[in-house]
C-alpha positions in Angstrom: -2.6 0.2 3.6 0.0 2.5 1.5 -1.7 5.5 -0.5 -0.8 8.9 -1.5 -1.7 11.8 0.0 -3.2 13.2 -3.4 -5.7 10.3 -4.1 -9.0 11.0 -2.3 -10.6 7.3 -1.7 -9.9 5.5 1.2 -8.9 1.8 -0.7 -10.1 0.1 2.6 -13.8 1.3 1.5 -13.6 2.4 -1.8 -11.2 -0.2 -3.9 -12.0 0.2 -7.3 -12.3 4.0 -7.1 -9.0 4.5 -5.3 -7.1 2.2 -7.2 -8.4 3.7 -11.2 -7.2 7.0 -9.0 -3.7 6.5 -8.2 -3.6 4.8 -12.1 -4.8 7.7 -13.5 -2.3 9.6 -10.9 0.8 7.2 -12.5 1.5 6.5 -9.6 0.9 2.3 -9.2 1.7 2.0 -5.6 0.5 -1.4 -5.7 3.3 -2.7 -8.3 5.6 -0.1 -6.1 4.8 -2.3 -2.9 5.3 -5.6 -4.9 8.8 -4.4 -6.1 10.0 -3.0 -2.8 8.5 -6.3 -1.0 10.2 -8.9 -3.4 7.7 -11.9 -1.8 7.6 -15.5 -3.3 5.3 -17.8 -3.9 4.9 -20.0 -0.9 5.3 -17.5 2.0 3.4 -18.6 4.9 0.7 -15.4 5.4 2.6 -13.9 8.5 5.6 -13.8 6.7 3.4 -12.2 3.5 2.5 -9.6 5.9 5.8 -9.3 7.6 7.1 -8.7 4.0 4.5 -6.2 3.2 4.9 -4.7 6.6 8.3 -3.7 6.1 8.2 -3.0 2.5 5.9 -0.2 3.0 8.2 1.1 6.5 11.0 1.1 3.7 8.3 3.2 1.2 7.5 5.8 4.1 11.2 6.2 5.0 12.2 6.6 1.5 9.6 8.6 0.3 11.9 12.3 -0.6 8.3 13.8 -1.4 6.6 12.8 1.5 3.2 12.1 -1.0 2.9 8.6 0.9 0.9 8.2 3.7 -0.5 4.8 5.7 -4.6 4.7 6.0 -6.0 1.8 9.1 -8.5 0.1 8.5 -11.4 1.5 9.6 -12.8 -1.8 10.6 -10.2 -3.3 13.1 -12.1 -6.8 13.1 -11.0 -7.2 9.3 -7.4 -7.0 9.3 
């Protein structure tokens, strides 16, 4: 999952907190994601995470500031 490097809450445990942070940072990386991915309705979900897969590879590479960063999910058996 795409986050900042400034935002303290892991969003794979912490949702609500890490997402009011990186609002209250301006930063909206979920609407980022959605605008770099460009999905439609319809999308099978391996081509939804295909999509999202290589929107966020695009974010990384792009990213001048280097404030993005990818967090696993700490529970393999839920991805």
């Amino acid at each position: 999952m795409l986050t900042t490097k400034d935002n303290p809450w892991d969003p794979w445990l912490h949702w609500d907190n890490w997402l009011a942070m990186d609002r209250a940072l301006g930063y909206y990386t979920n609407e980022l994601l959605a605008r770099v991915m460009q999905a439609s309705y319809g999308l099978s979900d391996e081509d939804e995470e295909t999509l999202e897969a290589r929107a966020i590879d695009e974010i990384l590479t792009n990213d001048m500031t280097g404030m993005y960063q990818l967090v696993s999910n700490p529970d393999p058996n839920d991805e």
